[in-house]
C-alpha positions as CSV (number, residue, x, y, z in Angstrom):
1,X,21.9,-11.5,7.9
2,X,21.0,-9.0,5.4
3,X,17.3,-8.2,5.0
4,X,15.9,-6.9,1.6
5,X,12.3,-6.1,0.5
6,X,11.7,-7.7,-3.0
7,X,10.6,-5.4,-5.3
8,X,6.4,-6.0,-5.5
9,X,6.4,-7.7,-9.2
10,X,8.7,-10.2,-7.9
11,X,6.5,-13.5,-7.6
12,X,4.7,-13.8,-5.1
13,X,3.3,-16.9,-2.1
14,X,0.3,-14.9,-1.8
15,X,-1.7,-11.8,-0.9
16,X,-3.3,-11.1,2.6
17,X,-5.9,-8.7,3.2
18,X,-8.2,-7.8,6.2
19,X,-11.8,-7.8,6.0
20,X,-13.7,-5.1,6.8
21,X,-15.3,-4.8,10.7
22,X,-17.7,-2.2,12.8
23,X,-15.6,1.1,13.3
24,X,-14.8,4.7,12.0
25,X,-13.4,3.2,8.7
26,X,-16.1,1.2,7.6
27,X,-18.9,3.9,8.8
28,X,-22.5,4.2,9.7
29,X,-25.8,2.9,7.7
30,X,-26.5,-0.8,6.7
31,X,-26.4,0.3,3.0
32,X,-23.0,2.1,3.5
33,X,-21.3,-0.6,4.8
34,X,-22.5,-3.0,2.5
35,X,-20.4,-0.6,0.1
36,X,-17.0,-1.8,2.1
37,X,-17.8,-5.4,2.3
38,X,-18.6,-5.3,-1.4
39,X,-15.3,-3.5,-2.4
40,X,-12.9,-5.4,-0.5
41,X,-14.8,-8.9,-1.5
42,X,-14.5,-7.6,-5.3
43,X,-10.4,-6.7,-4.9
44,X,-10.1,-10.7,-2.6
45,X,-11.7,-12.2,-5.6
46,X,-9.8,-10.4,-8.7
47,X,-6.3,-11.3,-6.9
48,X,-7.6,-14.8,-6.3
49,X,-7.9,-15.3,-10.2
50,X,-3.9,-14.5,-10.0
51,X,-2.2,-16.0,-6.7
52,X,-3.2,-17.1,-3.3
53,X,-5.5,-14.9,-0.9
54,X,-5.5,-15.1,2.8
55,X,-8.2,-13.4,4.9
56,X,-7.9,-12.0,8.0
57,X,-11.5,-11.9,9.8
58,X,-12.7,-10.8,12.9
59,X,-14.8,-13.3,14.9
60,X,-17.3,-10.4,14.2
61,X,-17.8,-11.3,10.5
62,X,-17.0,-14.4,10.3
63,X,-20.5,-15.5,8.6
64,X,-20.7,-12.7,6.2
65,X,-17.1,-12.9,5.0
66,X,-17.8,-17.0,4.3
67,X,-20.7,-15.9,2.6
68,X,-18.9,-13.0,0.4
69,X,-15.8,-14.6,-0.3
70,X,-16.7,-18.2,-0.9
71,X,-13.9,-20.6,-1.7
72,X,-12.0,-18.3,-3.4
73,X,-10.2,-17.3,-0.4
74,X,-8.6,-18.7,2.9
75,X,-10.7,-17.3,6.0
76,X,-8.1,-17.0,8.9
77,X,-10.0,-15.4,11.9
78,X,-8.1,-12.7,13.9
79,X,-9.3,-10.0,16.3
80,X,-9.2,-6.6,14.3
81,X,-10.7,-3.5,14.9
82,X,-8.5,-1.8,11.6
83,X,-8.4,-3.3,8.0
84,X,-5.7,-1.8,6.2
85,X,-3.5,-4.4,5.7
86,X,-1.0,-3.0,3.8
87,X,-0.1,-0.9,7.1
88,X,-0.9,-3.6,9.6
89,X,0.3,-6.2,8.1
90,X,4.2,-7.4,8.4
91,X,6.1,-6.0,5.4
92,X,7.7,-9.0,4.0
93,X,11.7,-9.2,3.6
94,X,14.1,-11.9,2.4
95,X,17.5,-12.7,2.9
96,X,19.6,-13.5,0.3
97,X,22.0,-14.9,2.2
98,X,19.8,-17.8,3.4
99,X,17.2,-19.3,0.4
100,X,14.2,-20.2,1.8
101,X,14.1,-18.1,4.9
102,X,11.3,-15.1,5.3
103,X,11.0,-12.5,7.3
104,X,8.4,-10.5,8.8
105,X,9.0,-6.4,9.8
106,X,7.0,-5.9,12.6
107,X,6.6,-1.8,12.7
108,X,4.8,-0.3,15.4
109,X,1.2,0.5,14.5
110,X,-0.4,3.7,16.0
111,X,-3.2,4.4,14.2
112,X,-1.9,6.7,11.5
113,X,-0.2,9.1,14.4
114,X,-2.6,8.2,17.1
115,X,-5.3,10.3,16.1
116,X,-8.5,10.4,18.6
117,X,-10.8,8.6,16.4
118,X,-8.1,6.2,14.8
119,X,-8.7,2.3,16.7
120,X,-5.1,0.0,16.4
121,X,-4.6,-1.9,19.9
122,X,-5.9,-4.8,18.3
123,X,-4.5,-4.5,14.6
124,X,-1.2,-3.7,16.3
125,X,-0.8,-7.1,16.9
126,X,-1.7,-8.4,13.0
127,X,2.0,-8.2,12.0
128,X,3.2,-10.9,14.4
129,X,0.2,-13.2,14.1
130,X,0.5,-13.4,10.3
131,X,4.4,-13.6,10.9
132,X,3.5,-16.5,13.1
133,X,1.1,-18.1,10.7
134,X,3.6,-18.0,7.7
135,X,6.7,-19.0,9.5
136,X,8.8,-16.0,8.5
137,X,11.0,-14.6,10.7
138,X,9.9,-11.8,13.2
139,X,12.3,-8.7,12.5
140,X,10.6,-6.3,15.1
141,X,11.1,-2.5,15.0
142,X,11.1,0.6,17.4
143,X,9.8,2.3,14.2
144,X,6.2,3.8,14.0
145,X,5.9,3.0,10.0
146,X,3.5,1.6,7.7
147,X,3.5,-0.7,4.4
148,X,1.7,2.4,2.8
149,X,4.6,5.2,3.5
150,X,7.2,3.1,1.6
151,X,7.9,1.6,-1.6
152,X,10.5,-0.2,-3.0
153,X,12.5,-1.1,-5.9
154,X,14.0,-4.4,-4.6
155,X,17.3,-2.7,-5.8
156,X,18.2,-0.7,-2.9
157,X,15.7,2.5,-3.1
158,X,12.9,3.4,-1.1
159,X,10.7,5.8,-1.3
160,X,9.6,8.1,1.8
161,X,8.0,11.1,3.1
162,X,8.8,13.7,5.5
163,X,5.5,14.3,6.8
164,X,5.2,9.8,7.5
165,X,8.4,8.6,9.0
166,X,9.4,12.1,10.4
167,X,5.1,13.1,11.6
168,X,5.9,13.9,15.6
169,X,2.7,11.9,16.3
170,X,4.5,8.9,14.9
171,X,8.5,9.4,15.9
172,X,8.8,12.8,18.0
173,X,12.5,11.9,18.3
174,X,13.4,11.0,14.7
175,X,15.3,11.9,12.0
176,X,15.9,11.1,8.6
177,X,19.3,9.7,9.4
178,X,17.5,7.4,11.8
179,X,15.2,6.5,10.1
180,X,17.7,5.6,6.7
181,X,19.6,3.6,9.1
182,X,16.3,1.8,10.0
183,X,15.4,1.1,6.6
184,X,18.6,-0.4,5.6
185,X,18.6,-2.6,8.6
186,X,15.2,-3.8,7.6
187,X,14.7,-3.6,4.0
188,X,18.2,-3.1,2.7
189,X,17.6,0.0,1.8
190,X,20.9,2.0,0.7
191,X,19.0,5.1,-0.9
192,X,16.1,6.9,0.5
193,X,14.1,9.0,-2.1
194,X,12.5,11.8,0.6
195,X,9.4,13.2,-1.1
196,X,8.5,16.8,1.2
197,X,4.9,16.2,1.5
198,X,2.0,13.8,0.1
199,X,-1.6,14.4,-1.7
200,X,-3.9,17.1,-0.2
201,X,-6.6,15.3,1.2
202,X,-3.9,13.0,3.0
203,X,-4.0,16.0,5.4
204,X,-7.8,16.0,6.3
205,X,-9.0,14.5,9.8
206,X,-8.6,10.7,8.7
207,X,-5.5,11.3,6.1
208,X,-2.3,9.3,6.3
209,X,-0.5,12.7,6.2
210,X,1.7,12.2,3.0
211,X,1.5,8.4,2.2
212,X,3.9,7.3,-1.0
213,X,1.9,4.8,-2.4
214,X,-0.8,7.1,-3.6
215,X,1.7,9.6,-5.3
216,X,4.6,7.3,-6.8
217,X,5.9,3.6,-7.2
218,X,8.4,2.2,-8.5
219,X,7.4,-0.2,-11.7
220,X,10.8,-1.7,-12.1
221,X,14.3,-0.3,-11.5
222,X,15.0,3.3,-12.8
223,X,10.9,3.3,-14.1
224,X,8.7,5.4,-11.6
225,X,4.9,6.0,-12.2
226,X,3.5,9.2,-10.8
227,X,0.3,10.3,-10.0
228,X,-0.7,13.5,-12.0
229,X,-3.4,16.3,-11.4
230,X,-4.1,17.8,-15.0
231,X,-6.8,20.1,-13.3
232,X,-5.3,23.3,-12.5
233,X,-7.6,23.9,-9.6
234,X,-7.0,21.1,-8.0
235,X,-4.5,21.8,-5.6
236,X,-3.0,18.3,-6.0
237,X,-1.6,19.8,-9.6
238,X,0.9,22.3,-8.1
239,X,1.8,19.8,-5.7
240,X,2.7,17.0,-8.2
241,X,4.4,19.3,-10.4
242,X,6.5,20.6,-8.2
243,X,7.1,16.4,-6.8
244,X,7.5,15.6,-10.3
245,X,10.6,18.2,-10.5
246,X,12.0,17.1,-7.4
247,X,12.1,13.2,-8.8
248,X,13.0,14.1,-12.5
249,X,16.4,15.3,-10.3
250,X,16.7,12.3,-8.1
251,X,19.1,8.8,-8.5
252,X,18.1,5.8,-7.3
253,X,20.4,3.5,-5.6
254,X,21.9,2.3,-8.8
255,X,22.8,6.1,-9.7
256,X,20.3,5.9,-12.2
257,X,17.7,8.9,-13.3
258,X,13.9,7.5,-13.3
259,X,12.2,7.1,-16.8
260,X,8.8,8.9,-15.4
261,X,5.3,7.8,-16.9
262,X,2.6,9.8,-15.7
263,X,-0.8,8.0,-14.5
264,X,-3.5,10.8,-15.2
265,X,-6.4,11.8,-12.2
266,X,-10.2,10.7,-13.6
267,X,-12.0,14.1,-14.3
268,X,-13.6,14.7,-10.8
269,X,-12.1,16.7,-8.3
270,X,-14.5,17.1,-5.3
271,X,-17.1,15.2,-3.4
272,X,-18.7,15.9,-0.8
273,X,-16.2,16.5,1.8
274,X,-13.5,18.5,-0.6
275,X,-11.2,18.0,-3.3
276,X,-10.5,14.4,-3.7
277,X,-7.0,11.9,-4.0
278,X,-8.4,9.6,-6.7
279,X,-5.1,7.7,-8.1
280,X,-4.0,5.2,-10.1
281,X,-1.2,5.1,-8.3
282,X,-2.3,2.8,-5.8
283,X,-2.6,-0.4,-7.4
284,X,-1.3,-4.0,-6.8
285,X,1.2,-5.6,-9.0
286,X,0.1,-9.9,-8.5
287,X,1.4,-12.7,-10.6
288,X,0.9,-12.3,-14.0
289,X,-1.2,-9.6,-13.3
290,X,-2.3,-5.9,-12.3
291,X,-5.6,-5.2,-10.0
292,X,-6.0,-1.7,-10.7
293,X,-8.4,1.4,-9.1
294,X,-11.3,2.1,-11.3
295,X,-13.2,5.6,-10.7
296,X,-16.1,4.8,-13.5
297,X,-14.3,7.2,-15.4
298,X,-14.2,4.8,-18.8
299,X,-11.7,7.4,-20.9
300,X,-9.5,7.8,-17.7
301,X,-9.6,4.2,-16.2
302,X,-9.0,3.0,-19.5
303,X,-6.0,5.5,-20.3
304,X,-4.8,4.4,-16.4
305,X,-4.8,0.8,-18.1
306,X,-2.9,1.8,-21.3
307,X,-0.1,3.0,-18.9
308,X,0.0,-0.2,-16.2
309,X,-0.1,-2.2,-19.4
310,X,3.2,-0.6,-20.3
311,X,4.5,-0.4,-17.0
312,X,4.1,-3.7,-16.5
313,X,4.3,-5.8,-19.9
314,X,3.3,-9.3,-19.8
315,X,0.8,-8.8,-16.7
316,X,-3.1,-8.6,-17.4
317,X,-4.6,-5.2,-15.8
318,X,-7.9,-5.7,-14.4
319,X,-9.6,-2.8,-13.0
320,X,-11.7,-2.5,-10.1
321,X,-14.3,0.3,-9.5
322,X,-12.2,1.6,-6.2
323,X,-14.3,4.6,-5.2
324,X,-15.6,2.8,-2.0
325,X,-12.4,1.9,-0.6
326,X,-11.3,5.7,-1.6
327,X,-14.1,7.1,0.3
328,X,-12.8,5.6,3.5
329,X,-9.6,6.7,2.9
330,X,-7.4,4.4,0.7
331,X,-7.0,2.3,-2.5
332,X,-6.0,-1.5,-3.6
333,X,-2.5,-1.5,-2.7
334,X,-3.4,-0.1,1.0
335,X,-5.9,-3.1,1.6
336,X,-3.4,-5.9,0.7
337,X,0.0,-6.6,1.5
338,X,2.3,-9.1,-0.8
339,X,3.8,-12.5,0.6
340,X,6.8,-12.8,-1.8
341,X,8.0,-16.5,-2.5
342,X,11.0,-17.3,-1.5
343,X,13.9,-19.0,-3.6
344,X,14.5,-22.4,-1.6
345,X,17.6,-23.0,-4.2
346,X,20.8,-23.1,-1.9
């Protein structure tokens, strides 16, 4: 059999997210976590308008996601004690081979590298319930990995990052020939786009260390959006250009060099804990549609728009004020994780 990860504008079954539960992510104060329950019920119901949204809940929260979400979305009740589904979730894969059959990458889950205040025993076990739920097939891997450290093109490339796949606290005994050779076996990957390093506050105590899918994606094959820093004292803007030099010189797996369209940072750079990752980048392509991060920057958000709109022509962009989810250490596309349909025609 020959796996492949569709790229993520192919059409999709569905979308599945996790609702938020009681941990470090979702944080302390009644008002604060109202914030998260808010954001991620705003994201469930914008997708809805597009395609299918199921609902992972913990027994926890089962009464206030019922109330949040309404009929809009299908509850199915889980134990979780993380809720980033995009890393763990299954990754979905198809085989072209055989219409009509799914499958479900089961990576191993440690909690971002294992760190001491990251919780994953219980979301470790996500990817098979979900593969269990939808019927696909369970395509398990030795590989620590996450939906959120790759991206796709559906044509062969993937994008990656040294400081993910090759992190000691993920796969001490890796490299990046073992882990290519993993990706082909479960994506169908034939070229791997290595990016050195990811977005600055990626390294701060609850970072990803170097995610992908808040510094690049591939819109369509050969067309890459990339996350830029216009703000010279940002250190994101040295770190970007010297990324966006690096994949100005890289192929993808059709030979091809990438048309590049920059998605511009909102004006702010700081918060209250340092310079901050705000990106447009991290967005979710759904059925005839875009769900976007929004940073109530109107002249940005709406320039962020122009581009996605281009990017992706045909789809309606709908933006989402994202600065919630951000604050807890992610965007849109790390909350939700694409079913894609499969083609039942033999």
């Amino acid at each position: 059999m020959t796996w492949r990860m569709p790229s993520e504008t192919a059409r999709h079954d569905r979308t599945w997210m996790a609702f938020p539960c009681e941990g470090a992510t979702l944080g302390e104060g009644e008002a604060w976590k109202e914030t998260g329950y808010a954001a991620w019920t705003a994201v469930a119901h914008a997708i809805a308008e597009f395609e299918p949204v199921s609902m992972v809940v913990d027994p926890s929260q089962l009464g206030r996601a019922r109330r949040m979400l309404g009929s809009h979305v299908d509850i199915i009740e889980a134990p979780l004690d993380e809720f980033w589904m995009r890393d763990i979730g299954p990754t979905f894969v198809l085989d072209d081979q055989r219409p009509g059959v799914l499958g479900a990458v089961d990576w191993i889950f440690n909690g971002w590298g294992d760190h001491a205040w990251s919780e994953w025993k219980k979301a470790n076990g996500i990817a098979r319930r979900i593969a269990a739920m939808t019927g696909a097939e369970l395509i398990s891997s030795a590989l620590v990995n996450e939906g959120g450290g790759i991206h796709v093109d559906g044509d062969g490339t993937v994008l990656v990052t040294d400081t993910v796949q090759l992190d000691p606290r993920r796969n001490p005994y890796a490299d990046r020939a073992r882990v290519e050779a993993e990706l082909a076996r479960t994506l169908g990957a034939t070229k791997a786009i290595w990016l050195p390093r990811g977005l600055t506050r990626d390294y701060a105590e609850f970072g990803t260390s170097g995610h992908v899918d808040i510094v690049a994606t591939i819109a369509s094959p050969g067309v890459l959006l990339l996350h830029k820093q216009p703000n010279p004292e940002h250190p994101d803007h040295q770190v970007m250009l010297d990324l966006r030099a690096l994949l100005a010189e890289a192929t993808d797996a059709a030979g091809r060099l990438f048309t590049i369209l920059d998605l511009e940072a909102p004006a702010q750079i700081r918060d209250e804990e340092g310079f901050i990752d705000f990106s447009y980048v991290n967005h979710l392509a759904v059925n005839g549609g875009v769900i976007a991060c929004g940073f109530g920057d109107e002249k940005a958000d709406a320039a962020a728009a122009d581009v996605l709109q281009q990017a992706y022509p045909g789809r309606k962009v709908v933006t989402i004020d994202s600065r919630p989810i951000f604050a807890r250490g992610g965007g849109i596309h790390c909350i939700t994780q694409q079913q894609p349909a499969v083609d039942t025609k033999a």
